[in-house]
ROVOSE-608368 format. One record per atom (N, C-alpha, C, O): residue number from 0; chain; atom name; x, y, z. Coordinates in Angstrom, 2 decimals. Each point is the difference from the previous one (the first is absolute). Example, Ala and Ser with C-alpha at 12.3 -4.5 7.8 and 13.67 -1.06 7.14 Angstrom:
// ROVOSE-608368
     n   chain   atom         x         y         z
     0       A      N     13.19     -5.69      7.80
     0       A     CA     -0.89      1.19      0.00
     0       A      C      0.90      1.20      0.00
     0       A      O      1.04     -0.02      0.66
     1       A      N     -1.39      1.07     -1.38
     1       A     CA      0.82      1.19      0.06
     1       A      C     -0.77      1.09      0.73
     1       A      O      0.51      1.11      0.17
END
This chain:
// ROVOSE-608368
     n   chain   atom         x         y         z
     0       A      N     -1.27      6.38     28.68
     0       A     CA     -0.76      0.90     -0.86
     0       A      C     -1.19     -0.79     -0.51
     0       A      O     -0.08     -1.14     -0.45
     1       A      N     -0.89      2.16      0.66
     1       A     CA     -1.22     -0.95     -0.65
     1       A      C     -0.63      0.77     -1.02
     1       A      O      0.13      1.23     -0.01
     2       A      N     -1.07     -2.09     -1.22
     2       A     CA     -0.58      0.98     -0.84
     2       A      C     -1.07     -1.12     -0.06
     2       A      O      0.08     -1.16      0.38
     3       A      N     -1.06      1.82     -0.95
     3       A     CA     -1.57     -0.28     -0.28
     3       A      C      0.07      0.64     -1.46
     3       A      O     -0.08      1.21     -0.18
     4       A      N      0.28     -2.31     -1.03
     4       A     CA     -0.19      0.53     -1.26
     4       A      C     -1.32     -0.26     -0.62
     4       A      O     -0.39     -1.13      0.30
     5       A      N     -0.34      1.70     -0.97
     5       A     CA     -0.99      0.26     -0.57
     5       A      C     -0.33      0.29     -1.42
     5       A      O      0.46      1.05     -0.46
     6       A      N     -1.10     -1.74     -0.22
     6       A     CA      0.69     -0.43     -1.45
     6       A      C     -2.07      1.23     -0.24
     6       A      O     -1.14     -0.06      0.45
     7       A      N      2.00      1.00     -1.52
     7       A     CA     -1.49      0.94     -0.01
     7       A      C      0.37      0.58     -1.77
     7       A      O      1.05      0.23     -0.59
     8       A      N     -2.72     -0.14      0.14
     8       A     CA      0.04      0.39     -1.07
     8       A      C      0.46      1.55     -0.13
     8       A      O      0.62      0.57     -0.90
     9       A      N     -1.17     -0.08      2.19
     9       A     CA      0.70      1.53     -0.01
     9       A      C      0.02      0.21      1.78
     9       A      O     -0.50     -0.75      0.83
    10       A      N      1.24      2.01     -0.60
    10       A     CA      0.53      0.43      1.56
    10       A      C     -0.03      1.56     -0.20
    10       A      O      0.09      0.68     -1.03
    11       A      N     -0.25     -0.32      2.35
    11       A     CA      0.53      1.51      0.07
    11       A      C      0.25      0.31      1.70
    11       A      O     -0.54     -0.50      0.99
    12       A      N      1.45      1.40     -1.09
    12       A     CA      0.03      0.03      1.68
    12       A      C     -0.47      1.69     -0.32
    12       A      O      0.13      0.52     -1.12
    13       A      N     -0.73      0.27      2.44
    13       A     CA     -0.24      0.93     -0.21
    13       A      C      0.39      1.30      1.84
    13       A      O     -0.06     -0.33      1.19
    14       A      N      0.20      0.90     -1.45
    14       A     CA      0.36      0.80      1.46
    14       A      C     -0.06      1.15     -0.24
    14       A      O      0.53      0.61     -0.93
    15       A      N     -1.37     -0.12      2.00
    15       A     CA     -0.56      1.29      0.16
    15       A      C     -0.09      0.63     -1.53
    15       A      O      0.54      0.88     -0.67
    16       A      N     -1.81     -2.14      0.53
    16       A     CA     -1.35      0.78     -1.91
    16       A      C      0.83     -0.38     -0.84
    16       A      O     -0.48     -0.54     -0.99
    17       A      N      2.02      0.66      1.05
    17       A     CA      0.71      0.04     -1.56
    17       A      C      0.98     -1.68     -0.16
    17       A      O      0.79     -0.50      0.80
    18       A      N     -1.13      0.14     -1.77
    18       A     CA      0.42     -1.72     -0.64
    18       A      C      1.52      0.39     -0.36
    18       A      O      0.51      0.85     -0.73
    19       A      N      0.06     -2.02      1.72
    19       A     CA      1.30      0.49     -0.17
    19       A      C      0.45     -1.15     -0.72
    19       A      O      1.13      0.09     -0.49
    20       A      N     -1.96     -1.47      0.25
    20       A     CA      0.78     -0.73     -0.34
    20       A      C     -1.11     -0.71     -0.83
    20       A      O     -1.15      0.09      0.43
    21       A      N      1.33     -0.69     -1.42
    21       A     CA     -1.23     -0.84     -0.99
    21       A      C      0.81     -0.93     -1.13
    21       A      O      0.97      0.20     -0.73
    22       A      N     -1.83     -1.28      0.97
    22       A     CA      0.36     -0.93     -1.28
    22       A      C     -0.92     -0.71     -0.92
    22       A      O     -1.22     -0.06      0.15
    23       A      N      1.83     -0.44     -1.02
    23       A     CA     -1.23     -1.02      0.00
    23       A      C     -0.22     -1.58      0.39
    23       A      O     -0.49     -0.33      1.09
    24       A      N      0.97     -0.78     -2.27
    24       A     CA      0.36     -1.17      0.48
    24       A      C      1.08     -0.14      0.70
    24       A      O      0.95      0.42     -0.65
    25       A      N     -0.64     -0.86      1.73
    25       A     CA      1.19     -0.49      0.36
    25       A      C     -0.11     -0.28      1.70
    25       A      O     -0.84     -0.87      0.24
    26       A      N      1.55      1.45      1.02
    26       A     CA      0.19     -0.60      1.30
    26       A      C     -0.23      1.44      0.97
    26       A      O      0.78      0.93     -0.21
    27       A      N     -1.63     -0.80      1.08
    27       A     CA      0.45      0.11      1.20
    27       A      C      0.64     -0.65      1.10
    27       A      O     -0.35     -1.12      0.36
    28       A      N      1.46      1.91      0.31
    28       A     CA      0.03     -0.85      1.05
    28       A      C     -0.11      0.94      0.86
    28       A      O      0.32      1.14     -0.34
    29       A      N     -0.64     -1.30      1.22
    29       A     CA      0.54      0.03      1.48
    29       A      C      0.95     -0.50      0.63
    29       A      O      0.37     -1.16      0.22
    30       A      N      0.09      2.43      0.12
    30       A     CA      1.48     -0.30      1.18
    30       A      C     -0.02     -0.15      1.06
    30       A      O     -0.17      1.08      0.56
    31       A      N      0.29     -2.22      0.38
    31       A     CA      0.33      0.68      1.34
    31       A      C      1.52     -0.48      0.51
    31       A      O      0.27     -1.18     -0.22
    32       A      N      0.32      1.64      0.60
    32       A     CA      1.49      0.15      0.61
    32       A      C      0.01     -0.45      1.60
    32       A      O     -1.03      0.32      0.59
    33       A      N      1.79     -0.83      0.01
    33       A     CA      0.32     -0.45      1.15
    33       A      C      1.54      0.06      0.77
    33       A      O      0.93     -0.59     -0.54
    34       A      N     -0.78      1.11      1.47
    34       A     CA      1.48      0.07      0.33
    34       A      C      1.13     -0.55     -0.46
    34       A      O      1.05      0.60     -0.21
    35       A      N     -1.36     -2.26      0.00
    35       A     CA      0.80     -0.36      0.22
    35       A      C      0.46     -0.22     -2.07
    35       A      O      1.03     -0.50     -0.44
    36       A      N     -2.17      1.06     -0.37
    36       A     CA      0.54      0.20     -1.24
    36       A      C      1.65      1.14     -0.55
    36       A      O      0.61      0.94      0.49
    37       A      N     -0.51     -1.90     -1.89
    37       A     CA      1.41      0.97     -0.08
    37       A      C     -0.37     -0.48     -1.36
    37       A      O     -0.96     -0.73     -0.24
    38       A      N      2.03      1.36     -0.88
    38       A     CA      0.13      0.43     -1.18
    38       A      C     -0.13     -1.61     -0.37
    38       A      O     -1.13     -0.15     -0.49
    39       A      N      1.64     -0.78      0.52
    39       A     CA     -0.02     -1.04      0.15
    39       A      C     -1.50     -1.02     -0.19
    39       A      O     -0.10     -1.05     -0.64
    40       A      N     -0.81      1.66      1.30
    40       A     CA     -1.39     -0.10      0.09
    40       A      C     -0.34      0.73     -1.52
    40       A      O     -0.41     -0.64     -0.97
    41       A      N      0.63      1.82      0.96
    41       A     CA     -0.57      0.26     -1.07
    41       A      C      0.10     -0.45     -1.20
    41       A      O     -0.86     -0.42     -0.77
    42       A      N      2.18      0.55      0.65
    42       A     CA      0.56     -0.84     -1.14
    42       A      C     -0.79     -1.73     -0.51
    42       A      O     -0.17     -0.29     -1.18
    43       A      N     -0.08     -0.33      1.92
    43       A     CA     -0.47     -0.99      0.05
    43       A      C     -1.33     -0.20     -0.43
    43       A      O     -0.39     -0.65     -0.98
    44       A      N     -0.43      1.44      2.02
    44       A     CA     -1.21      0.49     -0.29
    44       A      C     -0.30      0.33     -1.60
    44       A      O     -0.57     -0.59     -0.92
    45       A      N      1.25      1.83      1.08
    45       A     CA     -0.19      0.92     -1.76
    45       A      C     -0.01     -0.99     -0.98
    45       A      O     -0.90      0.11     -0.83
    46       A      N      1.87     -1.30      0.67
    46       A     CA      0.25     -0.91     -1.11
    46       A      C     -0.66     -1.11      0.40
    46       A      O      0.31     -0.96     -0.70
    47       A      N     -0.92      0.76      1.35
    47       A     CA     -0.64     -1.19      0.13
    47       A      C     -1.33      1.00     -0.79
    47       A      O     -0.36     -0.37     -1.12
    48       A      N     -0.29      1.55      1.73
    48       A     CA     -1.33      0.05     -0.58
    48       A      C     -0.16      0.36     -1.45
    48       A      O     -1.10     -0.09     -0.55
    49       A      N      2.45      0.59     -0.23
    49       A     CA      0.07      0.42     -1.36
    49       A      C      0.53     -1.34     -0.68
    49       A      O      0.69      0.14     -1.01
    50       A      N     -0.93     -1.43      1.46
    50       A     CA      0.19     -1.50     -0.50
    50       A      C     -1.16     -0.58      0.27
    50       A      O     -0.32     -0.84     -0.84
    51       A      N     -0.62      1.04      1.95
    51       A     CA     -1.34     -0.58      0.17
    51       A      C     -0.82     -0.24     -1.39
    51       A      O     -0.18      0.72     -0.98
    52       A      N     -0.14     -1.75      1.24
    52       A     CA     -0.79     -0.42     -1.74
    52       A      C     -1.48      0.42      0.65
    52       A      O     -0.62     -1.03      0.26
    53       A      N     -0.07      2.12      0.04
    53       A     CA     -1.89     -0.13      0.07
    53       A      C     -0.46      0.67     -0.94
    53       A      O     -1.19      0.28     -0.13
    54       A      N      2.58      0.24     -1.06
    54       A     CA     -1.34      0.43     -0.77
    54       A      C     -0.43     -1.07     -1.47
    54       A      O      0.70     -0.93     -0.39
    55       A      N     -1.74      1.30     -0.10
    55       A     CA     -0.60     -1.15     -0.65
    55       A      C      1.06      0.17     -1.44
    55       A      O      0.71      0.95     -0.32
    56       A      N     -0.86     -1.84     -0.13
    56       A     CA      0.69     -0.31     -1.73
    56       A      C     -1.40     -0.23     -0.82
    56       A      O     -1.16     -0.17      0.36
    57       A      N      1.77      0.25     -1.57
    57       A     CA     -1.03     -0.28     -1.25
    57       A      C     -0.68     -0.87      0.35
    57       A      O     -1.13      0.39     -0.30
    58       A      N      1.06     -1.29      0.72
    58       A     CA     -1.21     -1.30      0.60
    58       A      C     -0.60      0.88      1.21
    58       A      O     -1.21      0.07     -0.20
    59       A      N      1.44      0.39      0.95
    59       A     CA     -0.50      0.67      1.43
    59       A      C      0.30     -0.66      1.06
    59       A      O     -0.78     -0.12      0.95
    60       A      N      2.36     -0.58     -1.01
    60       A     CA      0.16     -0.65      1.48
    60       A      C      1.26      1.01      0.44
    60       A      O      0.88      0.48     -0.72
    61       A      N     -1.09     -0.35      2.00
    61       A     CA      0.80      0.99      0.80
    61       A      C      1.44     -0.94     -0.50
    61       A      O      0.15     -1.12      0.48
    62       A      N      0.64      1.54     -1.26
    62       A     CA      1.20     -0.12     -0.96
    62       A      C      0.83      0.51     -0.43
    62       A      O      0.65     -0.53     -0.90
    63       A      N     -0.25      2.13      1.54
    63       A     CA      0.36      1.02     -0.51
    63       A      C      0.37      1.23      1.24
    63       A      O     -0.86      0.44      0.75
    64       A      N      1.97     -0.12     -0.73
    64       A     CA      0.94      0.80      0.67
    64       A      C     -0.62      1.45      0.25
    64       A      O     -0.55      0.43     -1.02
    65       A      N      0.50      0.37      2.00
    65       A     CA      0.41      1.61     -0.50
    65       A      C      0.74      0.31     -1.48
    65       A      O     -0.35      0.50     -1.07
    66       A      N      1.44     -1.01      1.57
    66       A     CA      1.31      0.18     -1.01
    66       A      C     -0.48     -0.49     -1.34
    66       A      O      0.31      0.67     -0.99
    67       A      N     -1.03     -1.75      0.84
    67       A     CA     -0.50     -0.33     -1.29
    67       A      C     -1.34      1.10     -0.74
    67       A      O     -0.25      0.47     -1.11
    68       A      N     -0.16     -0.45      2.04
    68       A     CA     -1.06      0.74     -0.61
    68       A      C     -0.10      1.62      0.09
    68       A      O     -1.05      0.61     -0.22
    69       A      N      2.11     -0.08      0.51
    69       A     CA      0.04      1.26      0.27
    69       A      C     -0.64      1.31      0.65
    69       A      O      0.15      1.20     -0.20
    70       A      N     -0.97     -2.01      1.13
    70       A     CA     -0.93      0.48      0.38
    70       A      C      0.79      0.85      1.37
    70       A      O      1.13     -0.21      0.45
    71       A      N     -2.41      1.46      0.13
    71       A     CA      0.10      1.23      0.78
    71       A      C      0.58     -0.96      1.73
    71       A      O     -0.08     -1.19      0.29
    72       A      N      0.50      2.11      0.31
    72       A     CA     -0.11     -0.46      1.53
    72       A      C     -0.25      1.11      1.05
    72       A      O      0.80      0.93     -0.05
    73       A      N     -1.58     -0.86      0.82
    73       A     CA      0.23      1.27      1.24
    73       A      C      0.17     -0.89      1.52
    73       A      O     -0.67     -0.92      0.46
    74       A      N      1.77      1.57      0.00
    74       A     CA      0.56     -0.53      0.91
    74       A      C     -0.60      1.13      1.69
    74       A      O      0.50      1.07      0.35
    75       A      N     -1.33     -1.60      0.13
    75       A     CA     -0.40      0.99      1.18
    75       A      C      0.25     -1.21      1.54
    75       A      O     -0.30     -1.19      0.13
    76       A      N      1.17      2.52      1.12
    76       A     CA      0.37     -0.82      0.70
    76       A      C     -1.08      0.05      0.94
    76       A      O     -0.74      0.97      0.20
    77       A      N      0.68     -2.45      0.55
    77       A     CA     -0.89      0.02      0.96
    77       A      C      0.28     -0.49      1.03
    77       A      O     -0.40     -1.16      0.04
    78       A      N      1.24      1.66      1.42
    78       A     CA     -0.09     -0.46      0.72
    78       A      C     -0.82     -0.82      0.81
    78       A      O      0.46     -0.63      0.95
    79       A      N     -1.91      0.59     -1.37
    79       A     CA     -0.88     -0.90      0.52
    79       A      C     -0.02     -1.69     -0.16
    79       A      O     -0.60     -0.89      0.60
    80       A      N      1.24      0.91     -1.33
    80       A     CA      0.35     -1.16     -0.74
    80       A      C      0.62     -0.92      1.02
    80       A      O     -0.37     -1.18     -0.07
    81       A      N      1.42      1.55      1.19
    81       A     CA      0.53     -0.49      1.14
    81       A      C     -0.48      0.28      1.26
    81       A      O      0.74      0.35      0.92
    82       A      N     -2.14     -0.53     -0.80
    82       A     CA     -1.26      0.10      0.89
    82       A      C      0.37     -1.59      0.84
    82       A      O      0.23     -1.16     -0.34
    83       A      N     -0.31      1.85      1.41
    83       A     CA      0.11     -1.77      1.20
    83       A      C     -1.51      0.03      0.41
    83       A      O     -0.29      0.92      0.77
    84       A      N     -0.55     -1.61     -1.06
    84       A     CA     -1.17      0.42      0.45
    84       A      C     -0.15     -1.63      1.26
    84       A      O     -0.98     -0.64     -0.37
    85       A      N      1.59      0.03      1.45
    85       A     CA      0.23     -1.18      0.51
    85       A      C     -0.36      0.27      1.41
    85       A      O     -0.47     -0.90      0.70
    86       A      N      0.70      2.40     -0.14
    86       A     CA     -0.99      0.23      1.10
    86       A      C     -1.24      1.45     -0.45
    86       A      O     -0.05      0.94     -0.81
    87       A      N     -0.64     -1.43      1.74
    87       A     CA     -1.17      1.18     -0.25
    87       A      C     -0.73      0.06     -1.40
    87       A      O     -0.05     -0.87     -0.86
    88       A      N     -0.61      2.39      0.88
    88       A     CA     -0.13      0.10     -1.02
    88       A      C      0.38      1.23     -0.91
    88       A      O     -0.40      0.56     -1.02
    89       A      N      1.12     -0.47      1.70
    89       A     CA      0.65      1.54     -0.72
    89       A      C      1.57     -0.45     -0.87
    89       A      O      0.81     -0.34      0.86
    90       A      N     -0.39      0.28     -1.82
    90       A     CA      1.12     -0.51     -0.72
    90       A      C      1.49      0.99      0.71
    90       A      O      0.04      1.12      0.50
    91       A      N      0.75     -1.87     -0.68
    91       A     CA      1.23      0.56      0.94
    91       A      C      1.03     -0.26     -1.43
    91       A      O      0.23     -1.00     -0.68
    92       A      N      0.40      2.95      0.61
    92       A     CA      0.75     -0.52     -1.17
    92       A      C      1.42      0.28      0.18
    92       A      O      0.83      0.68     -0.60
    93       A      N     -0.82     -1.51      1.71
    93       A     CA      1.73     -0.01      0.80
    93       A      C      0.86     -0.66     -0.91
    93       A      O      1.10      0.35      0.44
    94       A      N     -0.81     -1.27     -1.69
    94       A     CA      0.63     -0.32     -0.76
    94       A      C      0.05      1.01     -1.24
    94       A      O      0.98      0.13     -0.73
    95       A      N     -2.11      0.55      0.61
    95       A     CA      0.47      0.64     -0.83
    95       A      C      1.41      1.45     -0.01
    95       A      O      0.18      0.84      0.88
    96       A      N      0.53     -1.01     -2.11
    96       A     CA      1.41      1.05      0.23
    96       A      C     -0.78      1.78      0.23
    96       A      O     -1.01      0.55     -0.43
    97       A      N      1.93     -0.23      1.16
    97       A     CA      0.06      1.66      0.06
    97       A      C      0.22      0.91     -1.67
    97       A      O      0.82     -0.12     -0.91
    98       A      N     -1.55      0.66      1.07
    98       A     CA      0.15      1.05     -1.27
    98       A      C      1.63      0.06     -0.54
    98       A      O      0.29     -0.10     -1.20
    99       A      N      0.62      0.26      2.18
    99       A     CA      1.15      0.08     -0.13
    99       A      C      0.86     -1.11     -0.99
    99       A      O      0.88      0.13     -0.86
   100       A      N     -1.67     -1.37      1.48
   100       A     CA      0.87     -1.00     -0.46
   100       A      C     -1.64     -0.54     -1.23
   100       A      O     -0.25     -1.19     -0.22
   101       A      N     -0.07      1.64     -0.02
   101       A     CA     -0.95     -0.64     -0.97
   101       A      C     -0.34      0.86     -1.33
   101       A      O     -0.34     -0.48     -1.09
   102       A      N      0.48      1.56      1.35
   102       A     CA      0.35      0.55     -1.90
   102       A      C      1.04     -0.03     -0.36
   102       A      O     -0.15      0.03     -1.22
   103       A      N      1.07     -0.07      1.40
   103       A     CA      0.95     -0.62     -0.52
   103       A      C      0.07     -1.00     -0.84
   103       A      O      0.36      0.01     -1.18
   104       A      N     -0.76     -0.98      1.93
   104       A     CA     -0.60     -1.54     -0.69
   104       A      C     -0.84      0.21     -0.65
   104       A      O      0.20     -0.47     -1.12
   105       A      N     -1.43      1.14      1.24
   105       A     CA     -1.03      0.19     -1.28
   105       A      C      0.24      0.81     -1.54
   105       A      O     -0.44      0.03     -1.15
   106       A      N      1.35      0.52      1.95
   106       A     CA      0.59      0.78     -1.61
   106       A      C      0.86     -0.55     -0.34
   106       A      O      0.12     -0.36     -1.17
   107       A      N      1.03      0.06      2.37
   107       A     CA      0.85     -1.38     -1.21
   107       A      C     -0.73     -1.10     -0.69
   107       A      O      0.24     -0.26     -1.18
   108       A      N     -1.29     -0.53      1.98
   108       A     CA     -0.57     -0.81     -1.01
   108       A      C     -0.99      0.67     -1.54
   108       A      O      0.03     -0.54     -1.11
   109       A      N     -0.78      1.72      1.44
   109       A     CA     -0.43      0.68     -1.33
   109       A      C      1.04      0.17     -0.93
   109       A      O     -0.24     -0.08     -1.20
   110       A      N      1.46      0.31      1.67
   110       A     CA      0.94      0.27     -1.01
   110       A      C      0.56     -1.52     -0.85
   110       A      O      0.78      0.09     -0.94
   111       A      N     -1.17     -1.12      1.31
   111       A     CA      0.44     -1.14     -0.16
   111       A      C     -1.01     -0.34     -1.37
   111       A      O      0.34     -0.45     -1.09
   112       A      N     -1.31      0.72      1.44
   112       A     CA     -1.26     -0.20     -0.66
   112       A      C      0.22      0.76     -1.53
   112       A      O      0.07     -0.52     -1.12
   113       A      N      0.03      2.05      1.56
   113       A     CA      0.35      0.98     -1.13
   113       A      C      0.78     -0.62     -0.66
   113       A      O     -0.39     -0.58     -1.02
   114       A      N      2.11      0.54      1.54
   114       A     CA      1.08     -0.84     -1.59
   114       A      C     -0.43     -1.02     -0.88
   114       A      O      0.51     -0.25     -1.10
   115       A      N     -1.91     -0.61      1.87
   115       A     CA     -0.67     -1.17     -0.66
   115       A      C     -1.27      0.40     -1.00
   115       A      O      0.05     -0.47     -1.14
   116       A      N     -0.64      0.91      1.33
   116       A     CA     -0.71      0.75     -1.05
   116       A      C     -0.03      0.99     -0.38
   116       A      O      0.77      0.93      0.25
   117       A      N     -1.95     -0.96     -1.13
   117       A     CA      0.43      0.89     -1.51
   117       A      C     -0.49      1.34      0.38
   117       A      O      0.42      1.00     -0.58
   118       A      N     -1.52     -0.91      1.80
   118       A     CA     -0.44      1.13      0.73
   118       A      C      0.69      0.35      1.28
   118       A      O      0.70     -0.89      0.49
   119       A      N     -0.77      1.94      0.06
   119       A     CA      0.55     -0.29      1.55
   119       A      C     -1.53     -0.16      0.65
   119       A      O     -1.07      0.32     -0.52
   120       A      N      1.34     -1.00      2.01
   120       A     CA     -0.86     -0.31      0.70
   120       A      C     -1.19      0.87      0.77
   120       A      O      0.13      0.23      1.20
   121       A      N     -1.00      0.12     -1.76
   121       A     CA     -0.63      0.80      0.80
   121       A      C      0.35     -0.08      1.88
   121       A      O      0.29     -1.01      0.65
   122       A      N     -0.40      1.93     -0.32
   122       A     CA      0.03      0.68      1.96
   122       A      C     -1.67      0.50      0.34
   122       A      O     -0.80      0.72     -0.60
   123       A      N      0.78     -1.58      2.00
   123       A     CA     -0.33      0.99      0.41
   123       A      C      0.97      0.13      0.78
   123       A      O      1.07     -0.61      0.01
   124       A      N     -1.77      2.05      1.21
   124       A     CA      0.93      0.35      0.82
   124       A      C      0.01     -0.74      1.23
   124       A      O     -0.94     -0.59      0.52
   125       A      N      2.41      0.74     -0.03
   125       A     CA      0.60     -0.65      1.06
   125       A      C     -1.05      0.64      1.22
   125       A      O     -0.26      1.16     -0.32
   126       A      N     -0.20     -1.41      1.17
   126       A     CA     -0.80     -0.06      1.31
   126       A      C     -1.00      1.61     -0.40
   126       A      O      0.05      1.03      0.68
   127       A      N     -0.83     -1.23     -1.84
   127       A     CA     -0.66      0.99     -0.18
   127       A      C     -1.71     -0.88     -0.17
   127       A      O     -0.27     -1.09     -0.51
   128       A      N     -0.59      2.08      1.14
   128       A     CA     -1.64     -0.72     -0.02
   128       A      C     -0.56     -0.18     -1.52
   128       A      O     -0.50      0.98     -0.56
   129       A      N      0.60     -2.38     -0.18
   129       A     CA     -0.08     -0.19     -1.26
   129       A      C     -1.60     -0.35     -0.74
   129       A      O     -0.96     -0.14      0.76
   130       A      N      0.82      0.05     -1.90
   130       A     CA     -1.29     -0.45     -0.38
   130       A      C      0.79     -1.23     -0.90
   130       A      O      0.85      0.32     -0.83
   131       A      N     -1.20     -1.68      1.08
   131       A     CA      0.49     -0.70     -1.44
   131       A      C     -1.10     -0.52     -0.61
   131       A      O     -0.84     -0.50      0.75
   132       A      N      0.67      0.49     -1.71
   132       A     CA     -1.20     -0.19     -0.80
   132       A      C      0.42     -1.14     -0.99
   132       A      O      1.09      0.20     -0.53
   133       A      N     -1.76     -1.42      0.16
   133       A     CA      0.60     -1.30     -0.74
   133       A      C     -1.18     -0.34     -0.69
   133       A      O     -1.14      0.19      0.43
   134       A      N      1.47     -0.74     -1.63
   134       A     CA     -0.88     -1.59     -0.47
   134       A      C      0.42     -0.97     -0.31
   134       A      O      0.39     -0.33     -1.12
   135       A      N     -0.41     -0.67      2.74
   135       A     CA      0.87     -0.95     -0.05
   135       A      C     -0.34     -1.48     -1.26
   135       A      O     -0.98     -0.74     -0.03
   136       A      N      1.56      0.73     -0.41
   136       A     CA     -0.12     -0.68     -1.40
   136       A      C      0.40     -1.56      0.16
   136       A      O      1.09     -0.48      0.30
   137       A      N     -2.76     -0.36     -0.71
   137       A     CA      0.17     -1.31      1.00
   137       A      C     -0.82     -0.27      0.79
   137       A      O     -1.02     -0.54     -0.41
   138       A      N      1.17      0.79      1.69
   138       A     CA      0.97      0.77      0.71
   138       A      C      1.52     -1.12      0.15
   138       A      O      0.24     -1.18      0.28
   139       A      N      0.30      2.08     -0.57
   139       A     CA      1.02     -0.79      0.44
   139       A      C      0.89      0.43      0.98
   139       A      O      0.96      0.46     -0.61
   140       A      N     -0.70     -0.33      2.27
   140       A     CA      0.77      0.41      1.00
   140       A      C      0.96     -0.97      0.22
   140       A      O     -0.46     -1.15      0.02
   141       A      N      2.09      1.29      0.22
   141       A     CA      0.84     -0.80      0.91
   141       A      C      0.51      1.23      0.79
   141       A      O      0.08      1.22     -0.12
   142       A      N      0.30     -2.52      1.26
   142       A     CA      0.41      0.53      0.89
   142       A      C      1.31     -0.42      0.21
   142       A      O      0.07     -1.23     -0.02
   143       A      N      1.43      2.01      0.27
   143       A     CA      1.28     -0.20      0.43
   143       A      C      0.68     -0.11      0.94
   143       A      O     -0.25      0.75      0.95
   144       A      N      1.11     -1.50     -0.87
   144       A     CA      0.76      0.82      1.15
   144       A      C      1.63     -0.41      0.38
   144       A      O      0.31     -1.14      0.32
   145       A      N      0.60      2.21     -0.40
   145       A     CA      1.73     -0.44     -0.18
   145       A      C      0.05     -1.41      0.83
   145       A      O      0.51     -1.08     -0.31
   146       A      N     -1.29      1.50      1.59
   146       A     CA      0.43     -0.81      1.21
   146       A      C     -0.16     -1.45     -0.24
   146       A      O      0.55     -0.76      0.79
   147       A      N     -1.38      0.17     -1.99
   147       A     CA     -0.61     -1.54     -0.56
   147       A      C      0.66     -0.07     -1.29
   147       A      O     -0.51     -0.67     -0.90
   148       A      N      1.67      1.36      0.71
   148       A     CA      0.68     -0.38     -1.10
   148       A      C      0.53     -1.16     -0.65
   148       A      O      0.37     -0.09     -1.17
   149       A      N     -0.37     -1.16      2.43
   149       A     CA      0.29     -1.22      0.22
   149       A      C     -0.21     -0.77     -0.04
   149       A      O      0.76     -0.88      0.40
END
């Protein structure tokens, strides 16, 4: 499982004209899912990024949790994320999981997120044409992934 979190003063995801999802301070991530993920992944994932220290403390050094600071999250999945781009030039997204086996995992991990804060996690939708709109704050981007847990 991989995520691309994004530390933003505000977010919104939007689909077809109407904002389904908005915050202010706190995380996007991006999801992307891969076959060979399981609940296991998520789990891991979810608590590792609601323990990540990037957001700033009273001095302004990235020092400070989700969980500490109570801040928003919207969780939108992106299969693009598991792009092989190693021949050609067209990206091949043969690792990435089937619809079948990948919301599952994205909503079990949103739900992971939800019992942890004080909001539930903004959605977007599962394999729907999205608008996400950010101000990445910083900027500050990391990038994850279950498989480098080690």
């Amino acid at each position: 499982m991989r995520a691309v979190l994004q530390r933003v003063s505000e977010a919104s995801v939007t689909i077809d004209g109407a904002v389904v999802a908005a915050i202010g301070p706190g995380l996007v991530i991006l999801l992307g899912i891969e076959d060979a993920d399981d609940a296991g992944d998520a789990a891991w994932l979810a608590g590792k990024i609601l323990r990540m220290r990037i957001h700033e403390d009273e001095e302004g050094r990235m020092n400070r949790s989700l969980l500490e600071t109570g801040g928003g999250a919207i969780v939108v999945s992106q299969f693009t994320l598991h792009a092989s781009t190693k021949k050609g030039n067209r990206p091949s997204f043969i690792r990435a999981a089937q619809p079948e086996h990948a919301e599952p995992l994205y909503e079990h991990f949103c739900t992971l997120l939800d019992e942890a804060l004080p909001e539930p996690a903004g959605r977007g939708r599962f394999a729907a044409m999205m608008q996400v709109a950010l101000v990445n704050d910083g900027p500050v981007t990391i990038v994850m992934d279950s498989r480098q847990r080690l």
